[in-house]
C-alpha positions as CSV (number, residue, x, y, z in Angstrom):
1,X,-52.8,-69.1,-63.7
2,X,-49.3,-68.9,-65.6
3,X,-49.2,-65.6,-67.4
4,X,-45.5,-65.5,-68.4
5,X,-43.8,-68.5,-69.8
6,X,-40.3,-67.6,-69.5
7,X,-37.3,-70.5,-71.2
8,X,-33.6,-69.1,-70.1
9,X,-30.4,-69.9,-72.6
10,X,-27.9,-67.7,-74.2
11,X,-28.6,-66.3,-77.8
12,X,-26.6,-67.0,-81.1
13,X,-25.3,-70.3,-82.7
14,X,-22.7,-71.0,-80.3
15,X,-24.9,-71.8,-77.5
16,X,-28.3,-72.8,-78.8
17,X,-27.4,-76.9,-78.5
18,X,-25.2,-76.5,-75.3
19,X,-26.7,-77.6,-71.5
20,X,-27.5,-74.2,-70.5
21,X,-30.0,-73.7,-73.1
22,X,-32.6,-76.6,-72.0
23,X,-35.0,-73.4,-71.1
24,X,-35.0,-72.4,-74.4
25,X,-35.3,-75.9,-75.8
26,X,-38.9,-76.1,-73.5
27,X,-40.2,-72.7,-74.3
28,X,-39.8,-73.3,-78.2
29,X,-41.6,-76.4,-78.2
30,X,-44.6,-74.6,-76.2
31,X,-44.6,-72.0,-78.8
32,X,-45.2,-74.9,-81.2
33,X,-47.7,-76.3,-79.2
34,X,-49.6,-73.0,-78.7
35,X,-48.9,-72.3,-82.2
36,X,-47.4,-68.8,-82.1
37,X,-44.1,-67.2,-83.4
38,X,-41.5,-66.0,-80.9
39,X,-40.5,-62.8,-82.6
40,X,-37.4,-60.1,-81.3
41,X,-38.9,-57.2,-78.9
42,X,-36.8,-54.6,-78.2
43,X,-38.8,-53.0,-75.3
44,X,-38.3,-56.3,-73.8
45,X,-34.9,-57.5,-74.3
46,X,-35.9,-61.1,-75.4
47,X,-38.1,-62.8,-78.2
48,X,-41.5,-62.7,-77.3
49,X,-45.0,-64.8,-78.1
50,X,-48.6,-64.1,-76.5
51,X,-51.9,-65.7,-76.7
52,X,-54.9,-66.1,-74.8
53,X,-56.4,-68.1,-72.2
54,X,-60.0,-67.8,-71.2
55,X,-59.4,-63.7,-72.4
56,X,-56.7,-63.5,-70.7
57,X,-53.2,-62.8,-72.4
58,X,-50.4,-64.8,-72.0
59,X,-47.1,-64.5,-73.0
60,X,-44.0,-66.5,-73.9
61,X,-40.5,-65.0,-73.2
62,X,-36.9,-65.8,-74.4
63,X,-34.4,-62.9,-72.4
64,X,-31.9,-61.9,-75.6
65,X,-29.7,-60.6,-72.9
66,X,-27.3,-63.2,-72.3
67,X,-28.3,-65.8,-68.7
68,X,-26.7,-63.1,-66.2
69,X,-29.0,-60.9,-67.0
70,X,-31.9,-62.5,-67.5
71,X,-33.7,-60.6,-64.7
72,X,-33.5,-57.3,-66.8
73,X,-36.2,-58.9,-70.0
74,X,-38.5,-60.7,-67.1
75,X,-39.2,-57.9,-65.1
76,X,-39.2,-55.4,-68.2
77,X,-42.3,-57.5,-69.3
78,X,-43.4,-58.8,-66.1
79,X,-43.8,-55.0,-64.9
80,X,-45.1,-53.5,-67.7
81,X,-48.0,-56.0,-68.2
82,X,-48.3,-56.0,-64.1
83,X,-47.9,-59.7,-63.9
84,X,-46.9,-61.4,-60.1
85,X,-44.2,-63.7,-59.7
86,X,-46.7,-66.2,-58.6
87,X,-48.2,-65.8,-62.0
88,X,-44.5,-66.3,-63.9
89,X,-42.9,-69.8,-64.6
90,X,-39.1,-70.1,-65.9
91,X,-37.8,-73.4,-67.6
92,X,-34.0,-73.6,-66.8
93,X,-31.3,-76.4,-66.7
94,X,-30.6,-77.6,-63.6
95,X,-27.5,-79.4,-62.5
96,X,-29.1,-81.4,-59.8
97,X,-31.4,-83.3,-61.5
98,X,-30.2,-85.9,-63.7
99,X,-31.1,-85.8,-67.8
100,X,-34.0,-87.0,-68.7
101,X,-35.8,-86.0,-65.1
102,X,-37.8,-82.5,-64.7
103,X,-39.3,-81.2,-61.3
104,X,-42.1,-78.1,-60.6
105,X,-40.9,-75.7,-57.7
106,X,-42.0,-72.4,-56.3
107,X,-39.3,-70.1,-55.2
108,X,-36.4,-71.2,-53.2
109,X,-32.9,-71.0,-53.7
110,X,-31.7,-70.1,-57.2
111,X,-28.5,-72.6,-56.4
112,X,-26.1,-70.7,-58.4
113,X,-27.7,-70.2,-61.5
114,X,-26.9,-67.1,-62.4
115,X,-29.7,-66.6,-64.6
116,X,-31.9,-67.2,-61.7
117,X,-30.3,-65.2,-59.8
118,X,-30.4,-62.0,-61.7
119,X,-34.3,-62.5,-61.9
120,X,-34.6,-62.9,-58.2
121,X,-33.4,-59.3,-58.1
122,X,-35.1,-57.5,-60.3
123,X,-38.5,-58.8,-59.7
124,X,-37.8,-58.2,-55.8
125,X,-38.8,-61.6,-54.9
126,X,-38.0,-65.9,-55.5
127,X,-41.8,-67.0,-55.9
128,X,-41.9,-67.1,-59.2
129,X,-42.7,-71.0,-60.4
130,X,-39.5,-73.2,-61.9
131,X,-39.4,-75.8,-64.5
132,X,-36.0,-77.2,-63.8
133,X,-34.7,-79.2,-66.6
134,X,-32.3,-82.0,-65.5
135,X,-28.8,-81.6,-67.2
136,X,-26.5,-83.6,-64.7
137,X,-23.6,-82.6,-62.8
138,X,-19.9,-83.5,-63.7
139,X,-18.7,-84.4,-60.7
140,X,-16.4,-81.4,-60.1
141,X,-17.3,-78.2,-59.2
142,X,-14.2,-76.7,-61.1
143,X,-16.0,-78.1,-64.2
144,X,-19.5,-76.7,-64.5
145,X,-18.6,-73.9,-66.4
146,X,-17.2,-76.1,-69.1
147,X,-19.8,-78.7,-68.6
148,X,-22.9,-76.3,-68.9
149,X,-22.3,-74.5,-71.8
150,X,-20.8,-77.7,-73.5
151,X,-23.4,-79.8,-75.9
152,X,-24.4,-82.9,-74.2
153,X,-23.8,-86.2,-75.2
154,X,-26.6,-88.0,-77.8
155,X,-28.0,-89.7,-74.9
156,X,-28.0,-87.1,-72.7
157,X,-29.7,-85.1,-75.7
158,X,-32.2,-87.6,-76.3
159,X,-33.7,-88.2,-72.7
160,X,-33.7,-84.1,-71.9
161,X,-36.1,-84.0,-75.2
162,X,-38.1,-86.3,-74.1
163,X,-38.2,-84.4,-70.4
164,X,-39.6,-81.8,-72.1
165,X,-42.1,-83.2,-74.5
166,X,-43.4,-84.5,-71.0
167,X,-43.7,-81.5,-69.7
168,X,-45.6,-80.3,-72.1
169,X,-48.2,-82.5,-70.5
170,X,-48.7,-79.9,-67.7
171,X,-49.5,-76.9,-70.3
172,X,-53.0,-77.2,-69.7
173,X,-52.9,-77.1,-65.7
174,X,-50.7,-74.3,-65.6
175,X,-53.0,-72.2,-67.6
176,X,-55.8,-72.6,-65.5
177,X,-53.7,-72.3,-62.4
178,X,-54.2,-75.5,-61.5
179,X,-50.6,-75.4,-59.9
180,X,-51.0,-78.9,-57.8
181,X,-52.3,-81.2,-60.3
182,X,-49.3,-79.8,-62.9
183,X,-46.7,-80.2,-60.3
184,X,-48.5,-83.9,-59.7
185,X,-48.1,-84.4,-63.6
186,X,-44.8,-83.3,-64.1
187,X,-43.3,-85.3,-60.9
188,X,-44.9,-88.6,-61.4
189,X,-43.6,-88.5,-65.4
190,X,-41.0,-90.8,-65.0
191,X,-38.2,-90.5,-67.0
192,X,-37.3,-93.7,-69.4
193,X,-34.4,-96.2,-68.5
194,X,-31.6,-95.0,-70.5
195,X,-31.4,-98.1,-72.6
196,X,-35.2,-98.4,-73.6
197,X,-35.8,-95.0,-74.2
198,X,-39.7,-94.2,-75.3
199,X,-40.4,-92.0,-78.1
200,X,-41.8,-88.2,-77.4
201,X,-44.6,-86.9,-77.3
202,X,-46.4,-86.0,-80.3
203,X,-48.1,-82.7,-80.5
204,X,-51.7,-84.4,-81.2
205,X,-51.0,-86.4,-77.8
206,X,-50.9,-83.0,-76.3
207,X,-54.3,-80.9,-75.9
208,X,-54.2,-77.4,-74.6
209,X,-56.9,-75.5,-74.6
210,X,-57.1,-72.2,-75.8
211,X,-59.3,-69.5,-77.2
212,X,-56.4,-67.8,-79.5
């Protein structure tokens, strides 16, 4: 099972509507669907949440440290609570899906996400499960500095929320560890065509269970 929800972004006004903070945009709407308050934690570096599953606690996780160093708030919670990286997922953007589209992966190449990158090294290992956010690329390499921590356009804006109200949909599997049925749910959630957009999902579409 998922023990440690993790949503990477950058902290502070400035950032919190740009590309790079889709990971935060999924982890706050699981907090509302689990119904718990992400509050600062020093010891960890990052906003934190936790519930429980079947007696087991699970906690949510939003690194205050700024996306290069994310890795320093993972494994400062990850190590303290002994969790495996099997048992971690991260939401993040990801320039190589387009908006609107989500995939499940475990491990692999961080792809030069530096916030990736940093948690790769301190947890010592890449098999920890991603929820890559789709943000689109734009078209030049020289530009995805600019274009990731740039606000995206309305449309844009409008199918990524909707990528992650669908992902919501997996909650349920990935806290019983049912990790191939929530990768079959999040994959076969098909993104709407751009000019007949569906609305998102509501939180009573949504059922997680929980023993909170």
């Amino acid at each position: 099972m998922i023990r440690l929800f993790v949503g990477l972004g950058n902290p502070g006004p400035d950032y919190e509507q740009t590309r790079h903070n889709a990971g935060f945009w999924w982890l706050e709407a699981l907090a509302r669907e689990l119904k718990v308050t992400l509050m600062p934690d020093k010891s960890y570096h990052g906003l934190v949440a936790r519930t429980s599953f079947h007696g087991q606690s699970v906690w949510l996780l939003a690194p205050q440290t700024f996306m290069n160093l994310s890795g320093k708030s993972v494994a400062a919670l990850a190590n303290f609570f002994k969790i495996t990286p099997q048992e971690i997922l991260v939401a993040h953007d990801d320039l190589d899906i387009a908006p609107g589209e989500v995939k499940l992966k475990l491990g692999g190449s961080h792809a030069g996400h530096n916030g990736l990158r940093d948690i790769h090294a301190q947890l010592g290992s890449d098999q920890y499960w991603r929820l890559r956010l789709g943000i689109g690329h734009p078209g030049n390499k020289a530009e995805v500095v600019h274009w990731v921590l740039k606000k995206p356009s309305l449309e844009h804006r409008i199918a990524m929320d909707q990528a992650v109200d669908r992902a919501l949909k997996a909650v349920p599997q990935f806290l019983s560890g049912d990790m191939e049925q929530a990768t079959r749910l999040v994959h076969t959630s098909k993104p709407p065509r751009p000019n007949n957009p569906k609305p998102p999902a509501t939180a009573a579409s949504v059922r997680i269970p929980s023993d909170t």
